[in-house]
KELUMKE-465413 format. One record per residue (C-alpha): residue in three letters; y negated, x, z negated. Coordinates in nm, 3 decimals, padded with zeros to 5 digits. Example, Ala and Ser with C-alpha at 12.3 -4.5 7.8 and 13.67 -1.06 7.14 Angstrom:
BEGIN
ALA | 00.450 | 01.230 | -00.780
SER | 00.106 | 01.367 | -00.714
END
This chain:
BEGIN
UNK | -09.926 | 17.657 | -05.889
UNK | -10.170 | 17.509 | -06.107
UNK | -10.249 | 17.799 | -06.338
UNK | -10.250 | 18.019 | -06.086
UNK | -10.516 | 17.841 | -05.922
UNK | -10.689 | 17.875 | -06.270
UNK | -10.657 | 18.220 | -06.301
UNK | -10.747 | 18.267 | -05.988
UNK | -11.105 | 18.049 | -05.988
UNK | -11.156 | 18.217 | -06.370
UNK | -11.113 | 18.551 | -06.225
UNK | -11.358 | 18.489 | -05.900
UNK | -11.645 | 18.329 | -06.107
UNK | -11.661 | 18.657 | -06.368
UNK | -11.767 | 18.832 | -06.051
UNK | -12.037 | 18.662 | -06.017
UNK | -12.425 | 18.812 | -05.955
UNK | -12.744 | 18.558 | -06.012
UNK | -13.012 | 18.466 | -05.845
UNK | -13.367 | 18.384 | -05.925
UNK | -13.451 | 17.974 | -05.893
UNK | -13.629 | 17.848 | -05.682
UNK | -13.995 | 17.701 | -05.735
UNK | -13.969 | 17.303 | -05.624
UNK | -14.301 | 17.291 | -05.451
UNK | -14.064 | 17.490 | -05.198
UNK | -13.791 | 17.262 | -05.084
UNK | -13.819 | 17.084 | -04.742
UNK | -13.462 | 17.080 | -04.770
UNK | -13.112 | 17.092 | -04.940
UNK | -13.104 | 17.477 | -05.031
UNK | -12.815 | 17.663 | -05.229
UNK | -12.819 | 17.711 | -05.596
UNK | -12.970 | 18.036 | -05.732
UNK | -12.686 | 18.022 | -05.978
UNK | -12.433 | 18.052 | -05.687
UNK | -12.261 | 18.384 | -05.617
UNK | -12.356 | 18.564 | -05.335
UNK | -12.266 | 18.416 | -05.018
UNK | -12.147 | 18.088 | -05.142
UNK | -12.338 | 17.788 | -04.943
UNK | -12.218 | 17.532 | -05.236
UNK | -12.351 | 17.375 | -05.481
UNK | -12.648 | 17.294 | -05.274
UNK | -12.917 | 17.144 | -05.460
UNK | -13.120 | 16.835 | -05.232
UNK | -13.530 | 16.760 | -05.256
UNK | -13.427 | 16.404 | -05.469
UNK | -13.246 | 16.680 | -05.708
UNK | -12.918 | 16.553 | -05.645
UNK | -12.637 | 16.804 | -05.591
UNK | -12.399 | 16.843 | -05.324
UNK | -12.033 | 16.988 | -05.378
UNK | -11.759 | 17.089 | -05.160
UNK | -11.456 | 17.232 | -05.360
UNK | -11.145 | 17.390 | -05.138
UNK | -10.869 | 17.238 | -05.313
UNK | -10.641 | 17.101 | -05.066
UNK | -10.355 | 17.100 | -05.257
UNK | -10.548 | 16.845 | -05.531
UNK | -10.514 | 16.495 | -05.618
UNK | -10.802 | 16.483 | -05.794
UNK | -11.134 | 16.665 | -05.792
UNK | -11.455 | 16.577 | -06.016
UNK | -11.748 | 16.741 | -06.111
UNK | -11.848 | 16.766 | -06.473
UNK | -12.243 | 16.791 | -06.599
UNK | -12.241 | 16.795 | -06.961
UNK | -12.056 | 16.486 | -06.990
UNK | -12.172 | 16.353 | -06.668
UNK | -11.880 | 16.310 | -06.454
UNK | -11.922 | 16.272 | -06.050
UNK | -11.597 | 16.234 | -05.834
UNK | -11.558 | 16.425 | -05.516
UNK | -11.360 | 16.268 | -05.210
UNK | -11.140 | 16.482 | -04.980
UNK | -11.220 | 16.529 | -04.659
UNK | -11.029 | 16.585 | -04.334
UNK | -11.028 | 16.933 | -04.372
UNK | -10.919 | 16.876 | -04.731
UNK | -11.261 | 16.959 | -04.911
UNK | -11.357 | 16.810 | -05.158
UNK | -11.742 | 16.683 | -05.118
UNK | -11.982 | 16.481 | -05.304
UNK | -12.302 | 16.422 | -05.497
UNK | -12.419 | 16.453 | -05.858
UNK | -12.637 | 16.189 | -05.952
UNK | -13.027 | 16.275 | -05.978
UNK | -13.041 | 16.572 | -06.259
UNK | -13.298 | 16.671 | -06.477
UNK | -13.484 | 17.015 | -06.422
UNK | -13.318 | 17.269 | -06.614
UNK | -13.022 | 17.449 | -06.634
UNK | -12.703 | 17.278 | -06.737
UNK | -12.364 | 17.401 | -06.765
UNK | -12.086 | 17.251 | -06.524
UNK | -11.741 | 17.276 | -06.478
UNK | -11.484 | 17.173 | -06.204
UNK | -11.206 | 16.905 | -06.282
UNK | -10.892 | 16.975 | -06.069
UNK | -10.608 | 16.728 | -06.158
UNK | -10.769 | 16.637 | -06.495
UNK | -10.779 | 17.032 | -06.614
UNK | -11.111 | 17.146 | -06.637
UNK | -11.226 | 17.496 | -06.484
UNK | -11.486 | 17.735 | -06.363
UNK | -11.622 | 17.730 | -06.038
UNK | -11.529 | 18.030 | -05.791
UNK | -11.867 | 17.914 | -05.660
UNK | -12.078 | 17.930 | -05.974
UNK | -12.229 | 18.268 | -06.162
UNK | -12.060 | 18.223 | -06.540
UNK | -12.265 | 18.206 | -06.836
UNK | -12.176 | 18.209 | -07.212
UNK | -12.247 | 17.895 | -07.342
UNK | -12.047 | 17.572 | -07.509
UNK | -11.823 | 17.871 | -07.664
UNK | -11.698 | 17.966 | -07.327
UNK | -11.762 | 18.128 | -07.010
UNK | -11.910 | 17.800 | -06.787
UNK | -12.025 | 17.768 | -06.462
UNK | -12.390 | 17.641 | -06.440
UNK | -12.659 | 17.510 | -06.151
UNK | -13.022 | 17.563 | -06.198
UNK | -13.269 | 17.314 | -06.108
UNK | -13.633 | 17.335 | -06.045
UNK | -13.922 | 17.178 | -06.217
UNK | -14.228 | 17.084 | -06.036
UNK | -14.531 | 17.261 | -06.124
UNK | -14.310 | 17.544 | -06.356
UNK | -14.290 | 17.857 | -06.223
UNK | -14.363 | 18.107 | -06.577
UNK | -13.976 | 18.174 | -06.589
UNK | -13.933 | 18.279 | -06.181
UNK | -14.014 | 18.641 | -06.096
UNK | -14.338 | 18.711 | -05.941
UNK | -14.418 | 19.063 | -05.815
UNK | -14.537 | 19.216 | -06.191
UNK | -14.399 | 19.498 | -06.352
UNK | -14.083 | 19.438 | -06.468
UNK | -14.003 | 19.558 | -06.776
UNK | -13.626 | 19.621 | -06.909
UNK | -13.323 | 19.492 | -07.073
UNK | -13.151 | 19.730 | -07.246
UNK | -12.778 | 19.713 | -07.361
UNK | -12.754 | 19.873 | -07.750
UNK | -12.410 | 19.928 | -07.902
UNK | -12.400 | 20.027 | -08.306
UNK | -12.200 | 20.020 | -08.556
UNK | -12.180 | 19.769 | -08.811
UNK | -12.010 | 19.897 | -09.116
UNK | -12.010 | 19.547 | -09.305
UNK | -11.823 | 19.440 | -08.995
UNK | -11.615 | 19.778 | -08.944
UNK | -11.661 | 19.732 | -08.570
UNK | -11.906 | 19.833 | -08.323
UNK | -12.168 | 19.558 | -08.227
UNK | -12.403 | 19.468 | -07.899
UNK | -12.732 | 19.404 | -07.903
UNK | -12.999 | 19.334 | -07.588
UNK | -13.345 | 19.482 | -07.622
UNK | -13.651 | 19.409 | -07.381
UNK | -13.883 | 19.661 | -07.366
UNK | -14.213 | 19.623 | -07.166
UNK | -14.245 | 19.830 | -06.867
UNK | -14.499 | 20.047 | -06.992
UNK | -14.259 | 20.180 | -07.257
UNK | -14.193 | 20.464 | -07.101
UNK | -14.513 | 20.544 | -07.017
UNK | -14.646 | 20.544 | -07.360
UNK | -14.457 | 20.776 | -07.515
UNK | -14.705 | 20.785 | -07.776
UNK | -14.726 | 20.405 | -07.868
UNK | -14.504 | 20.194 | -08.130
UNK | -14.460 | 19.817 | -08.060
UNK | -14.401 | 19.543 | -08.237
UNK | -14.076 | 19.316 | -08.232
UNK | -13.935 | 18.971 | -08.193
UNK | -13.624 | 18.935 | -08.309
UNK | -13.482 | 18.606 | -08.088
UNK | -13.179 | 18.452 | -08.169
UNK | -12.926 | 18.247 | -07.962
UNK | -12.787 | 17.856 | -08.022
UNK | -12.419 | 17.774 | -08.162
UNK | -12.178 | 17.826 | -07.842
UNK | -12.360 | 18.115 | -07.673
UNK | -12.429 | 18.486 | -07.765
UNK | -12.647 | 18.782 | -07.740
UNK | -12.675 | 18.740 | -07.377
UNK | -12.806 | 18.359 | -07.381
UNK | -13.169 | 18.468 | -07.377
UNK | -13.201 | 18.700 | -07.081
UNK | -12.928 | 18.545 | -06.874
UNK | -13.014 | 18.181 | -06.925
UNK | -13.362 | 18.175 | -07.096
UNK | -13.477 | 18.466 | -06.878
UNK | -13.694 | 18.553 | -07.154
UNK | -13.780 | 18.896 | -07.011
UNK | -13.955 | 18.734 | -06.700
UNK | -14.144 | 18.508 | -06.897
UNK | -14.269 | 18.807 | -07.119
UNK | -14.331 | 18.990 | -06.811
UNK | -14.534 | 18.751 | -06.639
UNK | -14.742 | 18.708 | -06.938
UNK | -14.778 | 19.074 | -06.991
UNK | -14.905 | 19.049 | -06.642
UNK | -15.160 | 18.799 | -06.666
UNK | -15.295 | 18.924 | -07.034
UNK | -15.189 | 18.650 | -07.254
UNK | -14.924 | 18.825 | -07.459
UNK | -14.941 | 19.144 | -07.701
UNK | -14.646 | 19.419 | -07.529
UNK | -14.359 | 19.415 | -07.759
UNK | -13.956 | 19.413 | -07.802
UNK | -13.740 | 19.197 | -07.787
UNK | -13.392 | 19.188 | -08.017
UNK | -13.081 | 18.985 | -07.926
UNK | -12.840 | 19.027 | -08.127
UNK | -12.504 | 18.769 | -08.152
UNK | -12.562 | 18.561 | -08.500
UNK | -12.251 | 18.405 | -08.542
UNK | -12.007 | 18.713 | -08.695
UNK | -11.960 | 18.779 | -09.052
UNK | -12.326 | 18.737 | -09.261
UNK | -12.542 | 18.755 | -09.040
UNK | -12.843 | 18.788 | -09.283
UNK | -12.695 | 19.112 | -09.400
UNK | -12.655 | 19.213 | -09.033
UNK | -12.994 | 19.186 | -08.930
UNK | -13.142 | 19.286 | -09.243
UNK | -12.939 | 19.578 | -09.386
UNK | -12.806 | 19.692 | -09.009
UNK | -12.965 | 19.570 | -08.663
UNK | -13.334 | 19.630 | -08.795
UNK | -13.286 | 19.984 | -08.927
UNK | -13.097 | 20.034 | -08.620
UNK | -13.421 | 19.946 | -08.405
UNK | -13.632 | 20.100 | -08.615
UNK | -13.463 | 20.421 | -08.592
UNK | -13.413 | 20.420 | -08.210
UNK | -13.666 | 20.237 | -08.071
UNK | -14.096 | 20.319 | -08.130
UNK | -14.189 | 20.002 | -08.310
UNK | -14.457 | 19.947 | -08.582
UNK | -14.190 | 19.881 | -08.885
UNK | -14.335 | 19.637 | -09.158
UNK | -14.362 | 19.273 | -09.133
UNK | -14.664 | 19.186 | -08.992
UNK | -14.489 | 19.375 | -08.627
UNK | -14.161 | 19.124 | -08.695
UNK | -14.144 | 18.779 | -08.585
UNK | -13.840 | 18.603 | -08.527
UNK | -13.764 | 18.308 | -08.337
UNK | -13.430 | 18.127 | -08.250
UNK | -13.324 | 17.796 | -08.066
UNK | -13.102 | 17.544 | -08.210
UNK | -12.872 | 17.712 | -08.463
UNK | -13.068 | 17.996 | -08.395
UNK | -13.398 | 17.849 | -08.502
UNK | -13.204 | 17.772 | -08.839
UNK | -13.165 | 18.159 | -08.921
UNK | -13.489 | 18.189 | -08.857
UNK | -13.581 | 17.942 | -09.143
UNK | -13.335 | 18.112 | -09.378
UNK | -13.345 | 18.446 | -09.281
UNK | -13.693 | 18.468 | -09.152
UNK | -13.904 | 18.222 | -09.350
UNK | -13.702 | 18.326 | -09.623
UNK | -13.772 | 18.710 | -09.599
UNK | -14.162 | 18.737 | -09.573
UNK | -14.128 | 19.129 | -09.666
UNK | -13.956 | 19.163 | -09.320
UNK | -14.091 | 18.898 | -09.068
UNK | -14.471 | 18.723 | -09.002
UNK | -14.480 | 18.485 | -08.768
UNK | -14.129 | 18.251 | -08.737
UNK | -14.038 | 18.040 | -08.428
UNK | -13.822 | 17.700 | -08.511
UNK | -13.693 | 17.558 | -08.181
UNK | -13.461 | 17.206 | -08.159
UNK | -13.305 | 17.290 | -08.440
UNK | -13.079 | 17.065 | -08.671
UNK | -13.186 | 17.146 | -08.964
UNK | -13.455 | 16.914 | -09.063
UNK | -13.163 | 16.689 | -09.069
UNK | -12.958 | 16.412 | -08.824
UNK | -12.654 | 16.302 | -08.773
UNK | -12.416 | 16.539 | -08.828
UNK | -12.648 | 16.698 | -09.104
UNK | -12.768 | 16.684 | -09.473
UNK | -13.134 | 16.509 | -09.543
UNK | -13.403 | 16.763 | -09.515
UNK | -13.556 | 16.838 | -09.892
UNK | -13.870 | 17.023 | -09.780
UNK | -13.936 | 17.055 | -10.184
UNK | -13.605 | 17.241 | -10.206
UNK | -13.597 | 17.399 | -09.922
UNK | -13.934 | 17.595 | -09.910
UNK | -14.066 | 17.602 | -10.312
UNK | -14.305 | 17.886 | -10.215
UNK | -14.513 | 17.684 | -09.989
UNK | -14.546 | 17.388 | -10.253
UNK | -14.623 | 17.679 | -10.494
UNK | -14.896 | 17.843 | -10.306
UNK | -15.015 | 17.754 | -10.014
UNK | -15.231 | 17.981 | -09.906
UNK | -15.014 | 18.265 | -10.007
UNK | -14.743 | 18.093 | -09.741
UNK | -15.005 | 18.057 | -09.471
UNK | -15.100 | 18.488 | -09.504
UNK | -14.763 | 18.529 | -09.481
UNK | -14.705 | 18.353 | -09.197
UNK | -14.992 | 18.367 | -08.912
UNK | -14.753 | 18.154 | -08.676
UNK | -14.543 | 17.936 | -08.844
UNK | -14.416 | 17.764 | -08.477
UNK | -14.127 | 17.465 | -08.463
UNK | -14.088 | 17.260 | -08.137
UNK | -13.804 | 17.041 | -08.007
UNK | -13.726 | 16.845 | -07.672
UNK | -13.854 | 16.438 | -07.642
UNK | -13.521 | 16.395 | -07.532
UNK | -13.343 | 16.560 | -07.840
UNK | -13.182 | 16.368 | -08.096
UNK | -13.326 | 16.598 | -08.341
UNK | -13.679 | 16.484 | -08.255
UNK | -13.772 | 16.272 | -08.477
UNK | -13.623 | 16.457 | -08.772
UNK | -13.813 | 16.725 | -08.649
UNK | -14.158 | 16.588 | -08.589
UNK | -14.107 | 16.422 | -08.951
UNK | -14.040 | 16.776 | -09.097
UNK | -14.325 | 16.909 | -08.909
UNK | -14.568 | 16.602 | -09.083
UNK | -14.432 | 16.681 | -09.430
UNK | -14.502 | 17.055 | -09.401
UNK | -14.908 | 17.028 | -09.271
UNK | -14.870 | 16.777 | -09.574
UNK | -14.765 | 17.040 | -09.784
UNK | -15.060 | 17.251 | -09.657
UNK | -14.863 | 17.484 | -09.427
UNK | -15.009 | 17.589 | -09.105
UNK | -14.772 | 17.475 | -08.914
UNK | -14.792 | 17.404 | -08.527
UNK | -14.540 | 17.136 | -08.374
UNK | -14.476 | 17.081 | -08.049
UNK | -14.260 | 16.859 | -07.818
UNK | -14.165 | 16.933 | -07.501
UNK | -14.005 | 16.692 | -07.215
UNK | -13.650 | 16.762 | -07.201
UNK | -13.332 | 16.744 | -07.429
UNK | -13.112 | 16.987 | -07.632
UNK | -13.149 | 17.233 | -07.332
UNK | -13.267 | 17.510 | -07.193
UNK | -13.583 | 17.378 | -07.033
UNK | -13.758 | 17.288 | -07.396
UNK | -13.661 | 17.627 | -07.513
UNK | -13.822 | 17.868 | -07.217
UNK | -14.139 | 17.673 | -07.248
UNK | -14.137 | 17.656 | -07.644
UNK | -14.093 | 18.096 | -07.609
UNK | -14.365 | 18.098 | -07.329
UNK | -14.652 | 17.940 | -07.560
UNK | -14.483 | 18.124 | -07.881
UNK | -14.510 | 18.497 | -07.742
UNK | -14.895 | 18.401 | -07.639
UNK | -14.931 | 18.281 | -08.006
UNK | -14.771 | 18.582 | -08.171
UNK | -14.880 | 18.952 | -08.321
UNK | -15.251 | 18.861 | -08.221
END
């Protein structure tokens, strides 16, 4: 009985369809989740930013909720539901998952997303006063699935590509390209799905404060990557897409693990990429991780600096307040404008999440192929 009812909640959630969030300065009321499927009342997200659940499980002993680590108990009801509250949650979106008789699952409630190496459920909730992620009546440009074949891989490979909604309409016109890389656990999907990177780009677009360009997203954690992108993806791109193909038209950007390729592929490759984006990663050190050697690590800029710098016309890092990696970061970030790079730091409110990294890609597009 028990896997079945796994299989069975597993195979609900994949049919999922998403909705856009809601902006905060609109609840009078509890409302339900824009990540809910269609239809589905619960989760229902309260003004005080609590959550409410009601699971149908009457069969359970046990039923819990579980927010990253945060784990709420639900109580059965006569109707044997099980209903409770989260405690108060951050703003953000954070990955959930159900806890019937001590087996954790999916919610047949919940859209799934890719993301702590697994297809999750996840609830969205609304920051005051942040709206550059929620669709607005702009153009809306596209996301575009691209299959090719990767012959270091011998297998065909996915890719997502934004392009602006004028694309088509400029048949004439090349673009240039950000190539935007996902964190360890998710994939090629994280950006659009959970970042919704292609509203914020549109809703700049709309309001004049970015250049038009692409957007790559491409998985980064199969084979070498490096060779991937470099020798495979790009070309790719280049070949079916109208971009301007030379390095001052690349940037690349990535969150987490992410942000690390885009030290050591992008920083490390100025005759392919300008301008480099460095969000929450780990690898200025922590933990779980070696000592940062900025000597080591980046020789060129200690070399030349100025050299670095015209390389590099947005050299970008940022991490969340709430991040364990902040302070590693921020001290990275001191040793490099030491070092004479132009570097800009920035910390956001907000942990290792999803919040930190939409806002760090909203000021980074407006910063970018200027």
């Amino acid at each position: 009985m028990k896997k079945n009812l796994i299989l069975l909640l597993a195979g609900l959630a994949v049919l999922a369809s998403c909705r856009q969030p809601v902006p905060v300065e609109t609840i009078t009321g509890p409302f339900s989740a824009s990540t809910n499927i269609a239809g589905r009342e619960f989760p229902k997200i309260h003004p005080d930013l609590r959550v409410e659940f009601r699971v149908d499980a009457p069969e359970a002993q046990s039923v819990a909720v579980d927010i990253c680590g945060q784990v709420c108990p639900l109580e059965k009801d006569e109707e044997g539901r099980w209903c409770g509250f989260t405690q108060v949650l951050e703003p953000g979106f954070h990955y959930y998952f159900l806890v019937v008789d001590n087996v954790r699952i999916a919610d047949p409630s919940s859209t799934l997303f890719f993301g702590c190496g697994l297809m999750a459920s996840a609830i969205e909730i609304p920051e005051a006063g942040v709206d550059f992620y929620l669709d607005r009546d702009v153009p809306r440009g596209e996301v575009r699935m691209q299959r090719y074949w990767s012959p270091s891989l011998n297998t065909w490979r996915t890719c997502y590509v934004y392009v602006p909604a004028e694309y088509e309409q400029n048949p004439g016109k090349r673009y240039p390209v950000l190539y935007l890389q996902h964190g360890g656990g998710e994939d090629e999907t994280g950006w659009s799905r959970q970042g919704h990177a292609d509203i914020i780009l549109d809703n700049l677009l709309a309001e004049k404060k970015a250049t038009p360009m692409l957007i790559v997203m491409d998985y980064g954690q199969a084979g070498d990557f490096s060779k991937i992108l470099l020798e495979e993806t790009i070309p790719m791109i280049d070949k079916l897409y109208r971009t301007q193909p030379d390095a001052a038209h690349r940037a690349m950007a990535g969150l987490s693990f992410g942000g690390g390729q885009s030290w050591s592929i992008g920083l490390k490759h100025p005759e392919v990429f300008s301008s480099i984006g460095i969000f929450s990663s780990g690898m200025f050190g922590g933990v779980s991780y070696a000592p940062f050697d900025l000597e080591a690590s980046l020789p060129e800029l200690t070399a030349d600096a100025a050299a670095f710098n015209a390389a590099h016309p947005v050299f970008y890092i940022s991490c969340g307040e709430g991040d364990p990696r902040i302070e590693y970061t921020r001290k990275a970030a001191d040793a490099l404008l030491e070092k004479g790079a132009n570097v800009q730091f920035k910390a956001w409110p907000g942990g290792h999440e999803w919040q930190p990294w939409r806002k760090s890609l909203h000021e980074f597009l407006q910063l970018i192929f200027k």
